[in-house]
PyMOL commands that place a pseudoatom at each C-alpha (Angstrom):
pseudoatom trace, name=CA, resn=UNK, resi=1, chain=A, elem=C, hetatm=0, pos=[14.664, 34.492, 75.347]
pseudoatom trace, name=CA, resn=UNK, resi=2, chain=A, elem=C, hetatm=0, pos=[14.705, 31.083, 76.631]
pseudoatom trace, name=CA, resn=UNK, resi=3, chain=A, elem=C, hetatm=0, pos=[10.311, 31.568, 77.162]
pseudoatom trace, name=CA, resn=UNK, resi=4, chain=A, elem=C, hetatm=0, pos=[10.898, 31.844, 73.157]
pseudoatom trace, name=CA, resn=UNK, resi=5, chain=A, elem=C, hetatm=0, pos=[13.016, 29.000, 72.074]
pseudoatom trace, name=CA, resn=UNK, resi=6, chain=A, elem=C, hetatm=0, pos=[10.327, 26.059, 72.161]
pseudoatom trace, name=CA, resn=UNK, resi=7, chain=A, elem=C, hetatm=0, pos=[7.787, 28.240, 69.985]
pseudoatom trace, name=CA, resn=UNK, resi=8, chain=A, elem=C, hetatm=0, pos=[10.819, 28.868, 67.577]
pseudoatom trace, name=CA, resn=UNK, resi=9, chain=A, elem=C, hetatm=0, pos=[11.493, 24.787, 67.733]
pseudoatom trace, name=CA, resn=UNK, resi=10, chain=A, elem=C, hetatm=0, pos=[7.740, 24.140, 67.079]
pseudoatom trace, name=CA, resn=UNK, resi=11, chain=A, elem=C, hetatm=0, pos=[7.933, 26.582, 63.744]
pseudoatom trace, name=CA, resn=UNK, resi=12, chain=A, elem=C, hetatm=0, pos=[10.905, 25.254, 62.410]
pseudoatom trace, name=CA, resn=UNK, resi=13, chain=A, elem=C, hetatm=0, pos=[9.579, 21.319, 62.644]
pseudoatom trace, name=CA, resn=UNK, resi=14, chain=A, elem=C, hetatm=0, pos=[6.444, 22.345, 60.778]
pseudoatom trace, name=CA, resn=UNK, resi=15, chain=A, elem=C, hetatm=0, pos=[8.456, 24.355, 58.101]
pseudoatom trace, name=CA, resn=UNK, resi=16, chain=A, elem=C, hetatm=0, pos=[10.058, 20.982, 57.667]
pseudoatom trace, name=CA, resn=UNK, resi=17, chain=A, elem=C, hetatm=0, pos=[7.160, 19.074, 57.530]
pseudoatom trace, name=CA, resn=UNK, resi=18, chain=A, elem=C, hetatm=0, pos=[5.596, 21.098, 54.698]
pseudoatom trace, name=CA, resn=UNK, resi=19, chain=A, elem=C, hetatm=0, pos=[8.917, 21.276, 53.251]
pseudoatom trace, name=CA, resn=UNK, resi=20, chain=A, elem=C, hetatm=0, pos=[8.924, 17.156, 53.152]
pseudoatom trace, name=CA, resn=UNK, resi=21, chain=A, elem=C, hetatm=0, pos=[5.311, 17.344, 52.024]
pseudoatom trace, name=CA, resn=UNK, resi=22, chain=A, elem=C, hetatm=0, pos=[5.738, 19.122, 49.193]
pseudoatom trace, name=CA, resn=UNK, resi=23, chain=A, elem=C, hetatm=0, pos=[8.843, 17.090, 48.217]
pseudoatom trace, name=CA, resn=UNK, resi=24, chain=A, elem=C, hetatm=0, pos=[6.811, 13.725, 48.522]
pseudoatom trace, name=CA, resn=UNK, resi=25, chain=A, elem=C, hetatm=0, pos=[4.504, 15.112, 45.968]
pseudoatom trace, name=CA, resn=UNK, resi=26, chain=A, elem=C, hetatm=0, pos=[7.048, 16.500, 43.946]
pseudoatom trace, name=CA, resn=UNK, resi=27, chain=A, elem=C, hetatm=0, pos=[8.209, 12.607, 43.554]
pseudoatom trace, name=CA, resn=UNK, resi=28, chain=A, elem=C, hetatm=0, pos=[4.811, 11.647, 43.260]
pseudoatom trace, name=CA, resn=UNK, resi=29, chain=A, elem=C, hetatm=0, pos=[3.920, 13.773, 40.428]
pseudoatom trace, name=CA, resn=UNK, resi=30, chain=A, elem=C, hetatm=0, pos=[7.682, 12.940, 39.212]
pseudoatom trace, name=CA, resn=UNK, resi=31, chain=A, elem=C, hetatm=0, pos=[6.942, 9.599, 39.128]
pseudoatom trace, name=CA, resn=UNK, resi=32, chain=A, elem=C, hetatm=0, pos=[3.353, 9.548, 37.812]
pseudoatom trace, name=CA, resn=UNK, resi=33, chain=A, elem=C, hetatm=0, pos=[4.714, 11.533, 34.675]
pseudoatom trace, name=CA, resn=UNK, resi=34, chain=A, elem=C, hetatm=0, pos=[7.583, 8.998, 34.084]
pseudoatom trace, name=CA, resn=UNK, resi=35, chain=A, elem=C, hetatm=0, pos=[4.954, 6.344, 34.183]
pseudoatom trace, name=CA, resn=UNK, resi=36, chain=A, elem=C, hetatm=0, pos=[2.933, 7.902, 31.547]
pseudoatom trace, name=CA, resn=UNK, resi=37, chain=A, elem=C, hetatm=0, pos=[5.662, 8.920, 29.391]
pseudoatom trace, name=CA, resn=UNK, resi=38, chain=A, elem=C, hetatm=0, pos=[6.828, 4.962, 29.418]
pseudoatom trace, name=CA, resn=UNK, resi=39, chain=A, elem=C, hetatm=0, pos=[3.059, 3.936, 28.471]
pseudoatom trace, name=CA, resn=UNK, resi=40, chain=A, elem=C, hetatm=0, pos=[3.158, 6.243, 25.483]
pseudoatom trace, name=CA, resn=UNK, resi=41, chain=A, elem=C, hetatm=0, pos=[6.138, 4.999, 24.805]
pseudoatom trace, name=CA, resn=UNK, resi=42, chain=A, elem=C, hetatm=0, pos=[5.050, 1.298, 24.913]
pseudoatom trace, name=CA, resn=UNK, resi=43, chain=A, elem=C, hetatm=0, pos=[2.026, 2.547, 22.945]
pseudoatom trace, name=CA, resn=UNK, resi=44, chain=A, elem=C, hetatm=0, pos=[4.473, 3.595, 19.993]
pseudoatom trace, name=CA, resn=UNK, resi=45, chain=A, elem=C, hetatm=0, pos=[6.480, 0.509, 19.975]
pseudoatom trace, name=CA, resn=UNK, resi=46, chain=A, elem=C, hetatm=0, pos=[5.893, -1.641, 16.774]
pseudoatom trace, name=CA, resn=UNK, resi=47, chain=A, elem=C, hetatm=0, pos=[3.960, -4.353, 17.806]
pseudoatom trace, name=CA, resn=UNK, resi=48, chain=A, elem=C, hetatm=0, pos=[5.582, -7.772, 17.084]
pseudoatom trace, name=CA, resn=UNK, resi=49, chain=A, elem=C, hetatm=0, pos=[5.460, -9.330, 13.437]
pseudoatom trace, name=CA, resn=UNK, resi=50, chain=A, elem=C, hetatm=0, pos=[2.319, -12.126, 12.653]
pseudoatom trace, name=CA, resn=UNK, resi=51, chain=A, elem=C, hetatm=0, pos=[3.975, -14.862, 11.402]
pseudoatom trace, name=CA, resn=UNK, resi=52, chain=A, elem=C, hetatm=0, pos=[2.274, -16.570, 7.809]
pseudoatom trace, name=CA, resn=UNK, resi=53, chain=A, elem=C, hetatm=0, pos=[-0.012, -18.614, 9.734]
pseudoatom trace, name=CA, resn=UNK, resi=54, chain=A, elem=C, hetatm=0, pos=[-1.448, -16.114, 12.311]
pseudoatom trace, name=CA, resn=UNK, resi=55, chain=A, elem=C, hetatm=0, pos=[-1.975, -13.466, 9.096]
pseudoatom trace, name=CA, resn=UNK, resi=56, chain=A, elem=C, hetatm=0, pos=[-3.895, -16.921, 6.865]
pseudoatom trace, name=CA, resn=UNK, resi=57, chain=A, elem=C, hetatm=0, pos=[-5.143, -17.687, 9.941]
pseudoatom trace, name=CA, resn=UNK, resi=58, chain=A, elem=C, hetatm=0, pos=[-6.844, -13.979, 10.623]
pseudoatom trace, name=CA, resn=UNK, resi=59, chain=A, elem=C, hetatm=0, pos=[-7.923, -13.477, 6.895]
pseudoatom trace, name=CA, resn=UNK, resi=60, chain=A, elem=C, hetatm=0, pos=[-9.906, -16.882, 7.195]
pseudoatom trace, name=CA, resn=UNK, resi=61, chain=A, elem=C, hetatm=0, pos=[-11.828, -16.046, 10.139]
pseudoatom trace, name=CA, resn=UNK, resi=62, chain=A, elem=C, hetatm=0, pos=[-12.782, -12.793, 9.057]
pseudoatom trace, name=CA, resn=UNK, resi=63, chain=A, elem=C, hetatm=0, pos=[-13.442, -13.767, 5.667]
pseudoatom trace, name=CA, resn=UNK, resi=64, chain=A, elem=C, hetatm=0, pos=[-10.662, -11.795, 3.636]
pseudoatom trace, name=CA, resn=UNK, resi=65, chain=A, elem=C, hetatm=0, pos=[-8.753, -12.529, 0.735]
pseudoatom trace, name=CA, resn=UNK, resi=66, chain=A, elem=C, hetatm=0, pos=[-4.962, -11.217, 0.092]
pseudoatom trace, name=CA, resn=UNK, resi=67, chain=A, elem=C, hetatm=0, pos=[-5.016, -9.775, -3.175]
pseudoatom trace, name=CA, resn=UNK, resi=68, chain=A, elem=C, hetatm=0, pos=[-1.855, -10.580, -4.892]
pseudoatom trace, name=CA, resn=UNK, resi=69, chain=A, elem=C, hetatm=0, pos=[0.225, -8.759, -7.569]
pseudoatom trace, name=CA, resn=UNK, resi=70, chain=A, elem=C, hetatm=0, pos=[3.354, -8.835, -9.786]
pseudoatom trace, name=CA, resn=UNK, resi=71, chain=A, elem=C, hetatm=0, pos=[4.947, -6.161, -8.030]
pseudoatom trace, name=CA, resn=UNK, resi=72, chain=A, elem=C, hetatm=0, pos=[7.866, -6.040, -5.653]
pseudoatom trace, name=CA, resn=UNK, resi=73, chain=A, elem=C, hetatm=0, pos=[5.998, -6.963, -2.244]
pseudoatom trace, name=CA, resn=UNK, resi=74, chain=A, elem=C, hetatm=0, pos=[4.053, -9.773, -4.284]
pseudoatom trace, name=CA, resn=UNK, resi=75, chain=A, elem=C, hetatm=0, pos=[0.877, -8.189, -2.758]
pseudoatom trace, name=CA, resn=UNK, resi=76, chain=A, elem=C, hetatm=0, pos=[-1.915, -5.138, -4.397]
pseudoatom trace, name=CA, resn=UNK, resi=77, chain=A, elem=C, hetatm=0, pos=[-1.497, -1.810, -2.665]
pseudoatom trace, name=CA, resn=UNK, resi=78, chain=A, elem=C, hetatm=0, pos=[1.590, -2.870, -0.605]
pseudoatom trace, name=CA, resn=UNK, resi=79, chain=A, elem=C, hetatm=0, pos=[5.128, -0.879, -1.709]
pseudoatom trace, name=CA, resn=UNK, resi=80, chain=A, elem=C, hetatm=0, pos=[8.230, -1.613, 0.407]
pseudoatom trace, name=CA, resn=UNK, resi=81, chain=A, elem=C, hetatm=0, pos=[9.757, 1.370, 2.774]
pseudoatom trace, name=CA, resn=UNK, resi=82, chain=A, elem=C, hetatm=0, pos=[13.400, 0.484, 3.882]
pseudoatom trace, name=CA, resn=UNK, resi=83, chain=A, elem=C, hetatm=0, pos=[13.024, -2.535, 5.504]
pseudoatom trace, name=CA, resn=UNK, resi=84, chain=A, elem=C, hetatm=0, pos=[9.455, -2.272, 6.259]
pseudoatom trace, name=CA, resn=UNK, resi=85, chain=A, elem=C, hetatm=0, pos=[6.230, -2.519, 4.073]
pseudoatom trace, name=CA, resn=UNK, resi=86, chain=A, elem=C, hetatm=0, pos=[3.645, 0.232, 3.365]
pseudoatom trace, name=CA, resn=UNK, resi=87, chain=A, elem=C, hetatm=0, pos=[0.079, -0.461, 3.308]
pseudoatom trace, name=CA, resn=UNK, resi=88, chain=A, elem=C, hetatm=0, pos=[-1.840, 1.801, 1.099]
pseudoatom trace, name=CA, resn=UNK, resi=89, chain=A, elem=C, hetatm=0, pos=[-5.713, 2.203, 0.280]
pseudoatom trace, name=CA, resn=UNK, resi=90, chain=A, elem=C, hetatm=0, pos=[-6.535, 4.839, -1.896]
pseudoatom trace, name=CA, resn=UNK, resi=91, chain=A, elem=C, hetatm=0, pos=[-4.539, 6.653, -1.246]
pseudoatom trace, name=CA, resn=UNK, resi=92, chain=A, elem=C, hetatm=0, pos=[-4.636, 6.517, 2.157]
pseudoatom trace, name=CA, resn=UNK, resi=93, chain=A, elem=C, hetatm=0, pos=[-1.712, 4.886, 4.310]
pseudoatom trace, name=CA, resn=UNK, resi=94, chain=A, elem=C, hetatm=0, pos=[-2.709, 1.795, 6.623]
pseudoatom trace, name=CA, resn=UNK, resi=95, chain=A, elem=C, hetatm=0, pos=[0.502, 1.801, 8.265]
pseudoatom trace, name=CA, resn=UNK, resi=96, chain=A, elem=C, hetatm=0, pos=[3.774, 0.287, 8.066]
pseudoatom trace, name=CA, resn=UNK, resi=97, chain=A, elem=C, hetatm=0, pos=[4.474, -3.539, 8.736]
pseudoatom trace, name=CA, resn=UNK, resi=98, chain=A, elem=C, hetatm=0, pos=[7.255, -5.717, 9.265]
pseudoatom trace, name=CA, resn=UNK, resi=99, chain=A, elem=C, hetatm=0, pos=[6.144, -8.092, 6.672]
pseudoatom trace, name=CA, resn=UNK, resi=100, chain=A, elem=C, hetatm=0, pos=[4.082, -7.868, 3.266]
pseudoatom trace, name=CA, resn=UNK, resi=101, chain=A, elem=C, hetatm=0, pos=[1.573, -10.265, 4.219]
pseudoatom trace, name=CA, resn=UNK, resi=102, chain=A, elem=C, hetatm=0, pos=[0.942, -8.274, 7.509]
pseudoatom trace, name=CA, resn=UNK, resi=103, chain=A, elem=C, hetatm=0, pos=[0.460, -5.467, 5.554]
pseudoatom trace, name=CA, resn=UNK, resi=104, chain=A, elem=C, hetatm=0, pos=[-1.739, -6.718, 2.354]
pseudoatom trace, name=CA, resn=UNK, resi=105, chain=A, elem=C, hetatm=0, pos=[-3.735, -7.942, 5.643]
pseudoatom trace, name=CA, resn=UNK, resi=106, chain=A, elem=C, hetatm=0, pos=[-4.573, -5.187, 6.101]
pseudoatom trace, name=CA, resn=UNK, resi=107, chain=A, elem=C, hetatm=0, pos=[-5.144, -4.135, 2.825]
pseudoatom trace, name=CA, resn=UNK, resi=108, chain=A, elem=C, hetatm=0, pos=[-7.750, -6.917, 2.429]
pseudoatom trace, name=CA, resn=UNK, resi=109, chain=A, elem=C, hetatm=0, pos=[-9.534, -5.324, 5.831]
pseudoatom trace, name=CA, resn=UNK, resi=110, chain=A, elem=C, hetatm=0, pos=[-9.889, -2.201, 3.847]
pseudoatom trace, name=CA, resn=UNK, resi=111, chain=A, elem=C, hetatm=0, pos=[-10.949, -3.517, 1.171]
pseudoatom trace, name=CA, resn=UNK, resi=112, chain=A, elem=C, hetatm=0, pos=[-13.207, -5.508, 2.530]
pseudoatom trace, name=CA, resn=UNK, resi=113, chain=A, elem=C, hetatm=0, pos=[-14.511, -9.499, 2.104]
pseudoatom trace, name=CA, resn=UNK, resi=114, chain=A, elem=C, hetatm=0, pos=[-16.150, -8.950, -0.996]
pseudoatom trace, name=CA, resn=UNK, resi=115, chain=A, elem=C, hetatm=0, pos=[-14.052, -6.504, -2.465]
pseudoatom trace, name=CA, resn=UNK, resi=116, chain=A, elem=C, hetatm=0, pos=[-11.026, -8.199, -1.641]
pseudoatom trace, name=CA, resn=UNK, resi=117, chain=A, elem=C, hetatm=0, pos=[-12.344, -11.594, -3.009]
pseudoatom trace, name=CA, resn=UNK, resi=118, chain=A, elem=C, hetatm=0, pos=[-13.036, -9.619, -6.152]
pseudoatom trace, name=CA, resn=UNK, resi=119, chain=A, elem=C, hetatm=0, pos=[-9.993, -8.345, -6.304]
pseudoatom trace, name=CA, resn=UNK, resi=120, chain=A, elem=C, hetatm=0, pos=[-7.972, -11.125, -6.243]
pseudoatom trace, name=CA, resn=UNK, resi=121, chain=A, elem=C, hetatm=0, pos=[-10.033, -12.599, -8.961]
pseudoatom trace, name=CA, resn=UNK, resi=122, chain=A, elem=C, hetatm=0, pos=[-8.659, -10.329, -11.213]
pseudoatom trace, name=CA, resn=UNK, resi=123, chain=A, elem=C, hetatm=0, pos=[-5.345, -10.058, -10.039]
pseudoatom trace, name=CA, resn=UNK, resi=124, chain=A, elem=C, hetatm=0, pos=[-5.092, -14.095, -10.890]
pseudoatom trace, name=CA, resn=UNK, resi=125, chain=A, elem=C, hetatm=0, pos=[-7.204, -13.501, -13.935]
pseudoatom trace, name=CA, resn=UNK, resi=126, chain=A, elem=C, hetatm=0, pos=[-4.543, -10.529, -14.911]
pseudoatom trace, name=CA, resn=UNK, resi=127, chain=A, elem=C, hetatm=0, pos=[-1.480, -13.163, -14.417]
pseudoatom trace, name=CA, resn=UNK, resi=128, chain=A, elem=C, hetatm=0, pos=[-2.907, -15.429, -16.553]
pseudoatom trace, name=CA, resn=UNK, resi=129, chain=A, elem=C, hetatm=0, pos=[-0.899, -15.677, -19.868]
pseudoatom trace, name=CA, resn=UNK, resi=130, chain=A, elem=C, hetatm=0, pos=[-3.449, -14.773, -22.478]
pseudoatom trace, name=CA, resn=UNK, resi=131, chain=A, elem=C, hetatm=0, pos=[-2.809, -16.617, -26.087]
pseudoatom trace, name=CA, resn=UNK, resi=132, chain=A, elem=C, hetatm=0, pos=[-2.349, -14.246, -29.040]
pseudoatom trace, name=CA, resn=UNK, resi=133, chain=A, elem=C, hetatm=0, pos=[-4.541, -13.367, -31.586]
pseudoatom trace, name=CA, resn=UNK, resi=134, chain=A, elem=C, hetatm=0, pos=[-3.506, -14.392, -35.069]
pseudoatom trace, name=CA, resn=UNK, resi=135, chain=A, elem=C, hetatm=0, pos=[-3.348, -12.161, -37.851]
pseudoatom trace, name=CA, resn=UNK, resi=136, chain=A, elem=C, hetatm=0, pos=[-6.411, -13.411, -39.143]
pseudoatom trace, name=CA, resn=UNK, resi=137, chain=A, elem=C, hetatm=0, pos=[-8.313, -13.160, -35.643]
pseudoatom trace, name=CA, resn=UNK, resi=138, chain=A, elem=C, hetatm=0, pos=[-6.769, -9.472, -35.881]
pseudoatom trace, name=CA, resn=UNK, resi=139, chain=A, elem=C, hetatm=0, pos=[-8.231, -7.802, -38.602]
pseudoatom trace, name=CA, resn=UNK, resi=140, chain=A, elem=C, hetatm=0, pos=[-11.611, -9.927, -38.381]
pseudoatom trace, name=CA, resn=UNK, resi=141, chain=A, elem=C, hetatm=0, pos=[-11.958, -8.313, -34.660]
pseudoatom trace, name=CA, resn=UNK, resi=142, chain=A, elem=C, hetatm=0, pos=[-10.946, -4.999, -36.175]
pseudoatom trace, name=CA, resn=UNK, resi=143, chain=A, elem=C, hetatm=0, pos=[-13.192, -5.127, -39.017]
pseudoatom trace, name=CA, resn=UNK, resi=144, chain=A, elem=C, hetatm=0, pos=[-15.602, -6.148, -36.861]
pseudoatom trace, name=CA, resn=UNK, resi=145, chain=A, elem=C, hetatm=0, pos=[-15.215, -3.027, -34.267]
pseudoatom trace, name=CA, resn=UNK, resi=146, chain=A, elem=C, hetatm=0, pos=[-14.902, -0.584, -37.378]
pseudoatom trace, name=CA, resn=UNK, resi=147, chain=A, elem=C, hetatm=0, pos=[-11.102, 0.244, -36.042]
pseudoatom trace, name=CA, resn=UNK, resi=148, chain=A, elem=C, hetatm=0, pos=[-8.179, 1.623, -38.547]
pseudoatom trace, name=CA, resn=UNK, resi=149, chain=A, elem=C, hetatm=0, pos=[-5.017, -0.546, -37.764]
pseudoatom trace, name=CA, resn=UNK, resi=150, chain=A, elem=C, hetatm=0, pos=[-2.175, 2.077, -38.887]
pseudoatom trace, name=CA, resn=UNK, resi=151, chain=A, elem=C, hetatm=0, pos=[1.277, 1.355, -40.353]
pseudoatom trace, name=CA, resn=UNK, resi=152, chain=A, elem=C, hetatm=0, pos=[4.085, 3.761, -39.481]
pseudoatom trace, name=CA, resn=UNK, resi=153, chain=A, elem=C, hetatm=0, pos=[7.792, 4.017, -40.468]
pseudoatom trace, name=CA, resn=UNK, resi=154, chain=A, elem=C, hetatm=0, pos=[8.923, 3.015, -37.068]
pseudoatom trace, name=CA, resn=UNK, resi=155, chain=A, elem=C, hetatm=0, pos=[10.646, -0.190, -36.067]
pseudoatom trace, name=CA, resn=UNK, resi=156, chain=A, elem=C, hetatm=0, pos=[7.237, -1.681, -35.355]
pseudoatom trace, name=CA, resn=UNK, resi=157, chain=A, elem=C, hetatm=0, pos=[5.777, -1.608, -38.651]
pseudoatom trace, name=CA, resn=UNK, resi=158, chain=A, elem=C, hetatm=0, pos=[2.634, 0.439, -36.253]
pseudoatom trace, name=CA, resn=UNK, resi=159, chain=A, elem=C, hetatm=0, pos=[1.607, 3.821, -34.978]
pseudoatom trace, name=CA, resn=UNK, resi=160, chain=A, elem=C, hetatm=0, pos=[2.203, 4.105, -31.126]
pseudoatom trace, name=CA, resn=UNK, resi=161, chain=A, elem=C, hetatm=0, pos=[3.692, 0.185, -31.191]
pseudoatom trace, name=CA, resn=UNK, resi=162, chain=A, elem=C, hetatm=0, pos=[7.767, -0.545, -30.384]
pseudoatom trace, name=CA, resn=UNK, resi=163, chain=A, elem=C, hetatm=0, pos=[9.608, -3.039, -29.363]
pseudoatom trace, name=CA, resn=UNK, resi=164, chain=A, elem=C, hetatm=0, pos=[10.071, -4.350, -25.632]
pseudoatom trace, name=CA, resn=UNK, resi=165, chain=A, elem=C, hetatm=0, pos=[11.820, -7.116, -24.693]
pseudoatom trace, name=CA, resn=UNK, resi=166, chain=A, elem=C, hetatm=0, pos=[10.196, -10.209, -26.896]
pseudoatom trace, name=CA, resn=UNK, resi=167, chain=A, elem=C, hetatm=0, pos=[7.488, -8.338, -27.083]
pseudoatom trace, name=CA, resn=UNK, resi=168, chain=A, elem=C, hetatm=0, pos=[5.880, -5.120, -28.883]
pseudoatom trace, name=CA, resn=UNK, resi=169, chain=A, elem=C, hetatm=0, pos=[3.957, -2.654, -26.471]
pseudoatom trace, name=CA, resn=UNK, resi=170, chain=A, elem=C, hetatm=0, pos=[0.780, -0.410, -27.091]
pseudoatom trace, name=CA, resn=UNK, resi=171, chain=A, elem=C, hetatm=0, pos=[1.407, 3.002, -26.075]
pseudoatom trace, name=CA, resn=UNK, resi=172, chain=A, elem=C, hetatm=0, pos=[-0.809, 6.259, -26.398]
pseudoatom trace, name=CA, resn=UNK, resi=173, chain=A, elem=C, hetatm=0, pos=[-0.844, 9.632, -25.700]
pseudoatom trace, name=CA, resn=UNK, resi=174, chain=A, elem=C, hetatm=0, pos=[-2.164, 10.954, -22.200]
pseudoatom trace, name=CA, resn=UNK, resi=175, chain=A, elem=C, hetatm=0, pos=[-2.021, 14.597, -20.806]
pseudoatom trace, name=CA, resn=UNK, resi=176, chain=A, elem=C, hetatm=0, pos=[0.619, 15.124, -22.967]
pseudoatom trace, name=CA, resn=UNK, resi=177, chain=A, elem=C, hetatm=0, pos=[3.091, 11.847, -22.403]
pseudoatom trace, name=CA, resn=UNK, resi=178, chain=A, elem=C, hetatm=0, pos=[2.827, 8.319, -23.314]
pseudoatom trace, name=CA, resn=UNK, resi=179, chain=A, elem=C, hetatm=0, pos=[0.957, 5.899, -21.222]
pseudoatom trace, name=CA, resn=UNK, resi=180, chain=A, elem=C, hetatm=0, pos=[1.691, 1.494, -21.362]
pseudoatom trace, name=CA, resn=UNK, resi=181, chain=A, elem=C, hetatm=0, pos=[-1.891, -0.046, -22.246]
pseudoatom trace, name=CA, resn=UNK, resi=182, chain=A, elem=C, hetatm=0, pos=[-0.054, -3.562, -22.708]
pseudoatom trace, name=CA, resn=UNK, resi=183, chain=A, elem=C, hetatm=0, pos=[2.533, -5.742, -24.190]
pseudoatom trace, name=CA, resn=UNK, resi=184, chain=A, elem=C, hetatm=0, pos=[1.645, -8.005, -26.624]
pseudoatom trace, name=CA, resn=UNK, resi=185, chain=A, elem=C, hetatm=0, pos=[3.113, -11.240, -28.712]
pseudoatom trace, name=CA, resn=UNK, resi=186, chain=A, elem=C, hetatm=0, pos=[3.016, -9.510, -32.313]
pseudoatom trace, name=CA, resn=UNK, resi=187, chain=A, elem=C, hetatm=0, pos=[3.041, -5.590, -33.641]
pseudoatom trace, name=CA, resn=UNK, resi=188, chain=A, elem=C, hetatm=0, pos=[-0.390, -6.715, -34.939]
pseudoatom trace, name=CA, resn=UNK, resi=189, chain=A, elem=C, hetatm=0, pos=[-2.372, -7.480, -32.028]
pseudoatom trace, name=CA, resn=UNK, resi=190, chain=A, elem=C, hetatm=0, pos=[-0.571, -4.196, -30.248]
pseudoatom trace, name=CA, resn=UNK, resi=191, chain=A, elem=C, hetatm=0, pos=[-1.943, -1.740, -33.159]
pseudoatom trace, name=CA, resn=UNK, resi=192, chain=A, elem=C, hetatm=0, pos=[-5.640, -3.697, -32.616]
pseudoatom trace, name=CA, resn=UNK, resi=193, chain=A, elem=C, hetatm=0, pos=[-5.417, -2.179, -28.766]
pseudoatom trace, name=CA, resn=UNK, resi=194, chain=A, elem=C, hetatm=0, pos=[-4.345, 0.912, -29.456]
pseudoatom trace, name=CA, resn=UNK, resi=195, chain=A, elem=C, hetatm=0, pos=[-6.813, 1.138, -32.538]
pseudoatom trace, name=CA, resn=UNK, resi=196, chain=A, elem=C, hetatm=0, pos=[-9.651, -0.172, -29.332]
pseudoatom trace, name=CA, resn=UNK, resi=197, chain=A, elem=C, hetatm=0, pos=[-8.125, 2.648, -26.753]
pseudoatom trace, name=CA, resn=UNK, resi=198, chain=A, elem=C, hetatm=0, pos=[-8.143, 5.476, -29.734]
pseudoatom trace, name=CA, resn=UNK, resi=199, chain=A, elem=C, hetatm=0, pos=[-11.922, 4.268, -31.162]
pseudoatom trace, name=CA, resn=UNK, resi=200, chain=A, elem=C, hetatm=0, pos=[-13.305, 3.816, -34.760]
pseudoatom trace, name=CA, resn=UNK, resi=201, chain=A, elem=C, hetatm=0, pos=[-13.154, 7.824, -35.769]
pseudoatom trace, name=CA, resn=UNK, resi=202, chain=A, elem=C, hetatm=0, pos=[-9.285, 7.483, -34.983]
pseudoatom trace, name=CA, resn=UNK, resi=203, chain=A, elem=C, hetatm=0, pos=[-8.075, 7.689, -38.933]
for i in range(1, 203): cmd.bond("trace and resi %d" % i, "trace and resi %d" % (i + 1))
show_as sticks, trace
zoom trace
């Protein structure tokens, strides 16, 4: 009736304004979640590369030392991963950086001050070129130690010694396959290392 037709009016609007209610916070929420999906986003983004200075700079200032090495990266406990570098400590990854001074960075944090100063002590100590024994400086130290310097039939002229490169190299025996302990100048001073690694009672 027409005593109807303004209640009927009145219903309708206020189905419509719950109707635009609910789609406002429909957009809201919408909205909010496309927010926080960008920030987690952002969050995973790389962050951008330290140059060389800002990683020197860092290392001063918190008293760390970038231990290096002859490997590929140049750097201890840093392996390259595509185009990327891996920082590793024990084991345990660091993450992955754009360069491998970032990444031995954070090595050295790991590590830390005094363990990384230590450690690149004896990674420069390592690199040093170490003169060779002479044959008379061989079998005094092996006399001296009570070893057994071994001949063999091989091309060495020594057990567990070949050839590599200009060198020879000291091998032994470890879990069942053969382990590096060295390259040296002469088959000599090799068989005097693996005579140290196998001990005196080793005929």
């Amino acid at each position: 009736t027409a005593a109807d037709l303004p209640l009927a009016a009145a219903t309708v609007a206020e189905g419509s304004a719950v109707a635009s209610g609910i789609a406002t916070e429909e957009a809201a929420a919408t909205a909010e979640a496309a927010a926080a999906a960008a920030a987690r986003a952002a969050a995973l983004q790389s962050p951008p590369a330290m140059t060389e200075a800002e990683v020197r700079a860092v290392a001063h200032a918190e008293g760390l030392t970038l231990v290096p090495s002859t490997c590929e990266s140049g750097f201890k406990q840093v392996t390259r991963s595509g185009d990327r570098f891996q920082a590793n400590g024990n084991g345990t990854s660091l993450g992955s950086f754009a360069t491998a001074l970032e990444a031995a960075l954070h090595v050295a944090r790991h590590l830390g001050p005094a363990a990384s100063a230590a450690a690149a002590t004896a990674a420069a100590a390592a690199a040093q070129p170490r003169p060779s024994m002479t044959e008379t400086e061989v079998h005094a130290a092996a006399h001296a130690e009570g070893l057994t310097l071994a001949l063999s039939d091989n091309a060495s002229g020594f057990r567990c010694v070949r050839a590599s490169g200009n060198g020879f190299e000291a091998q032994i025996s470890s879990d069942g396959h053969q382990k590096g302990i060295g390259t040296f100048d002469t088959a000599l001073e090799a068989e005097v290392q693996v005579a140290r690694h196998l001990g005196p009672a080793a005929p």
